[in-house]
N, C-alpha and C positions, 0 to 999 in steps of 0.2 A: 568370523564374519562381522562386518562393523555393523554397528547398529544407527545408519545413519539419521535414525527417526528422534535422535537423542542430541544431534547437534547443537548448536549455539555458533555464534556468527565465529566465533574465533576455531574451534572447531574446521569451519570448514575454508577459512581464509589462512588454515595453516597444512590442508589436507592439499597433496601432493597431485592426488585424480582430481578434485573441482579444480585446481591452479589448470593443469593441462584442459581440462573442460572447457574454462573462463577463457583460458587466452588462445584455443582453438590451435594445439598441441599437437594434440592423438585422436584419431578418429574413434576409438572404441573407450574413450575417456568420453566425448562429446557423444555417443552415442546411447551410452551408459547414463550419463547424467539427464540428458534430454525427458526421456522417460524416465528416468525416477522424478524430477519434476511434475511430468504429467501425472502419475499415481500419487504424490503427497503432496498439493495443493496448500494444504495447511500450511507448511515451513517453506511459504510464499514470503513473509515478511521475515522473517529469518535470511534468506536468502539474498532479497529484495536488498538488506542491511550488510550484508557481504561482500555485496559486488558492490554494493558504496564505498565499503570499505577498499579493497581493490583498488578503486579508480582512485580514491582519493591517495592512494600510495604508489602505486603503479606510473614513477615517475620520475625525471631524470635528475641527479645533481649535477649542478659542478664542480669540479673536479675535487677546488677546497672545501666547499661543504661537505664532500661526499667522505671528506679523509677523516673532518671530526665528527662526522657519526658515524663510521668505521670503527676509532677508536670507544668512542661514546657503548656503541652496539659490542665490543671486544670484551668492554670490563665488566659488560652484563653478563654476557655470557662467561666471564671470567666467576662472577659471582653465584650465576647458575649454578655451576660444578661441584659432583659430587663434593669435593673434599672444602669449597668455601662455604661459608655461611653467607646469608644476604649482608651483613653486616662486615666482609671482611676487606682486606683490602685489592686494589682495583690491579691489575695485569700490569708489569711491567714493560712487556712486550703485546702491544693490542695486536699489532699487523698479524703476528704469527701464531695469535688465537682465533684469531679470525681466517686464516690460513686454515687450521687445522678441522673449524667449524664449516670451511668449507668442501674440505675433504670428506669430511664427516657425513657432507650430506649427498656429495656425490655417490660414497660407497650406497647409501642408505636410502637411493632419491625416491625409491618406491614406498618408504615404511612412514607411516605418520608422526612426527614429534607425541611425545607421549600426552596424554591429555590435559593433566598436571603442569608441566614444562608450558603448554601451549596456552595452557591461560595465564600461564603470569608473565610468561612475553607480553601476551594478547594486553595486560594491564600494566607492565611496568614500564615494558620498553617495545611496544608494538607496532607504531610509527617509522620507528627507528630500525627494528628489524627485517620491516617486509620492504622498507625503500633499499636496502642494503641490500636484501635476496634479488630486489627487481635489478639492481645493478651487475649482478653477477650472473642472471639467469635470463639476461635481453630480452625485452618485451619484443612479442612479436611485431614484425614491421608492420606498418599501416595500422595497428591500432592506437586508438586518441581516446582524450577524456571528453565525456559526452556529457555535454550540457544540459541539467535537468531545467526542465520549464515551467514553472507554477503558473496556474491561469485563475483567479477567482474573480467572480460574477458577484455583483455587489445584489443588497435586498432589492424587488421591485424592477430587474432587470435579467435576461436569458442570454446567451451566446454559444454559438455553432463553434466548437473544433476540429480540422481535419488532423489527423494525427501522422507521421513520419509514412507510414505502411496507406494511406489511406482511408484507413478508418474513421470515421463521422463521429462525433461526441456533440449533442446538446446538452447544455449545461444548467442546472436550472438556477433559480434566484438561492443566494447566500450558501455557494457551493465553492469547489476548488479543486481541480485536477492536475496532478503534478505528474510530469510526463519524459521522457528524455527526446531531445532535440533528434539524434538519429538513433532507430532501432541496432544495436550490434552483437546481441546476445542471443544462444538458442531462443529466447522465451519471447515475448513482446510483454513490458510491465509497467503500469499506471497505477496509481491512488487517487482514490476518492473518497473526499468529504463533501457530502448534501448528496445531492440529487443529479443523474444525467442518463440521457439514453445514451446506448451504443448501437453501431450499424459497423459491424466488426468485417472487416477483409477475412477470407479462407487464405489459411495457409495452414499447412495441416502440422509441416518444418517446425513452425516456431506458434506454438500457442499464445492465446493474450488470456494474459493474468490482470484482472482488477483486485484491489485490496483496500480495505479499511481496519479498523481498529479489532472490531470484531467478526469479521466476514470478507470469504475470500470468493471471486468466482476464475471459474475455465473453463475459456471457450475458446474455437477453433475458426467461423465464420457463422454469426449469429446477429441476432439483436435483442435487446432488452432492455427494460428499464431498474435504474438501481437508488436506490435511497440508499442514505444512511448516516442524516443527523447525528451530531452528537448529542444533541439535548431530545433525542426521542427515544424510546424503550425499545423501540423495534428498528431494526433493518429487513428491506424485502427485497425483492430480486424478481421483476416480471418479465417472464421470457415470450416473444412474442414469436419468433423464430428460430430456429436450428435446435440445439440442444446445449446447454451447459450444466457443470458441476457445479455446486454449493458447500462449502463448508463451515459450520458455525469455528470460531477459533477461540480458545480461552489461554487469555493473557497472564502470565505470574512467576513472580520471581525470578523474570529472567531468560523466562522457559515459555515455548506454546506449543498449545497441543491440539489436536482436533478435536471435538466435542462429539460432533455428529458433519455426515456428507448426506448427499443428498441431490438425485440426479434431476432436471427440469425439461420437462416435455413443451411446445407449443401451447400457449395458454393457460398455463400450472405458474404459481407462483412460491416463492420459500419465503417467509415470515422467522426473523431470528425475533428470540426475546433475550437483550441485552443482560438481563435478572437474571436469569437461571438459565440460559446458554441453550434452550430448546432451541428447535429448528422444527418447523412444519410446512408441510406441502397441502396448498388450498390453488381452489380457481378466483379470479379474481374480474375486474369490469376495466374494460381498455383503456374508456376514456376516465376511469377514476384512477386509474394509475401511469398513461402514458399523457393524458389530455390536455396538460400543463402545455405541450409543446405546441397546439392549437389554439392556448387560451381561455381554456377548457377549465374550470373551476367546479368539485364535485363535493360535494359534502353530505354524510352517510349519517345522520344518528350522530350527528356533531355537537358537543357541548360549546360555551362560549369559548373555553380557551383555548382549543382546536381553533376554533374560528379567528379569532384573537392572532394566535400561530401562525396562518398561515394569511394575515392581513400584512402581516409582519414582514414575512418573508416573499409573498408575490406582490406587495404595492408596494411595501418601505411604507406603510399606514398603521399607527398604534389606532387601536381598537378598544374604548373604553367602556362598562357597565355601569353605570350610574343608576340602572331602574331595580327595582325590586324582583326583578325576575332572575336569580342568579345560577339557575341551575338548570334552563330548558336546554331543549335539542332540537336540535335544527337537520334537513333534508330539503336541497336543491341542484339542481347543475346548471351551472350557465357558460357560455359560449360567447367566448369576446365583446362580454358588458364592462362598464366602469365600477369599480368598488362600492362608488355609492347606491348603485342602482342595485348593488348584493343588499348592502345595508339596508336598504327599503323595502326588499322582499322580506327581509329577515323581520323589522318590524311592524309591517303590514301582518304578517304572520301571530305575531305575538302581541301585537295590538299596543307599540312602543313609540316611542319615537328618536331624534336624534338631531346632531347639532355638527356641523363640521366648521374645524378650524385650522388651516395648513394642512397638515399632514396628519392631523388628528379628528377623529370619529369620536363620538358620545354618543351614548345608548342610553335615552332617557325612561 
């Protein structure tokens, strides 16, 4: 029994069941794969980096190009072979190693290249090889390489995406959602850096997967709100409707692995800590964590560079200290006011004052 929970991108862009899965083959391959995605969640960015690989190979030569990396791909695997060394010398006859490499895999088309063999294709000549297999092994008809979309939302400004399936994305200030132009894979999958809500389509068929650096979420037909800076400690995940999964992910060497999961009710939110890879389940305040998309500004027991932070990121306004007061905490929420008129409650509050210039606040 394989241990699929052990993969690596090469691993599975050399396994024989995700190929039939990916190019929608064999129904008990796409069936089989379908739900093992929905249960490991985690080896979302693993996967995610597979099928890139895939596409970015999965494609046609002409005819002369295709002959010298034929040969090019022959001498490798001439040099693969039990009896060469990497160092020996290159096939006299490439056609008819590659002949034989292809018989090789017709008898064998169910068994995986061994896992050894498949990483040093995967590193020495792996371009080379999977253009070569997609030549012999014709991509199924009607599939194409699908243009990923990168959207990012500059500091001090928002923007609505509707995504391929429907789905609603607000984006928030100094954020980036990268997306593919059509959905064509069992899964539906996006990445996200900063902040955005989702108002996700049901489809039960094909799940949507969000991902970032350290945290993965799945959901089915839901909404929520998702942080996840990379210059903050925490990522959160506030679900406002349906249900989804959470999983902290820890990145290394190569390898990821799930830390902790962690299922979200209506109004439950998951708190990752970037530090030490916890994962916890708290309630949280709507408008302190969706209300960015009304305008909505909440600040909790905020020190100045929170405040500072997030002057940064929803006005494109640096925020300066110049008074003596370098350590208070601040509690407010405001509702479609201007910046300055934040900065006036704040030093009204603390008995300060302030200076504006451009785009710059002083806190006297």
């Amino acid at each position: 029994m394989k241990d699929y929970l052990q993969y690596g991108v090469e691993d599975f862009i050399t396994d024989e069941s995700y190929l039939r899965y990916y190019f929608r083959e064999n129904e008990a391959d796409i069936q089989f794969w379908t739900e093992w995605i929905k249960l490991h969640p985690e080896k979302l960015d693993v996967i995610i980096s597979a099928n890139n690989y895939i596409d970015a190979f999965s494609v046609r030569l002409p005819e002369s190009e295709f002959q010298r990396e034929q040969q090019r791909f022959a001498q490798a695997l001439n040099e693969l072979s039990p009896g060469n060394s990497l160092s020996g010398n290159a096939t006299e006859e490439p056609d008819e190693a590659l002949r034989e490499y292809y018989n090789y895999r017709a008898r064998k088309r169910n068994q995986r290249i061994t896992r050894a063999v498949a990483a040093l294709l995967f590193v020495t000549v792996g371009s080379i090889a999977y253009i070569a297999l997609q030549k012999n092994r014709s991509v199924t008809p009607g599939r194409e390489t699908v243009q990923l979309i990168e959207k990012y939302v500059p500091k001090g400004e928002r923007a609505k995406i509707t995504l391929p399936d429907g789905s609603e994305v607000e984006l928030n200030a100094d954020s980036k959602l990268t997306y593919p132009a059509k959905f064509t894979s069992n899964t539906r999958e996006v990445q996200l850096t900063g902040e955005a809500f989702f108002r996700v389509q049901p489809d039960a068929q094909h799940p949507f997967l969000v991902t970032s650096i350290n945290i993965g979420v799945m959901v089915l037909g839901t909404t929520f709100n998702m942080q996840c800076y990379p210059d903050k400690d925490q990522a959160t995940v506030a679900l406002v409707t349906g249900k989804v999964k959470l999983n902290a992910i820890s990145n290394g060497e190569n390898k990821q692995r799930r830390v902790k999961t962690i299922t979200l009710a209506p109004a439950e939110m998951g708190v990752l800590n970037k530090n030490d890879q916890s994962l916890q389940k708290t309630a949280y305040d709507l408008n302190e964590e969706t209300g960015w998309r009304q305008g909505i500004v909440v600040f909790r027991n905020a020190g100045f560079t929170e405040i500072a932070n997030r002057f940064d990121k929803v006005y494109n306004i640096r925020l300066i200290n110049q008074s003596r007061k370098k350590e208070f905490r601040f509690n407010g929420s405001f509702s479609n006011v201007s910046p300055e008129e934040i900065v006036k409650s704040i030093c009204l509050s603390k008995q300060l004052s302030y200076t504006i210039k451009g785009n710059v606040i002083t806190i006297h």
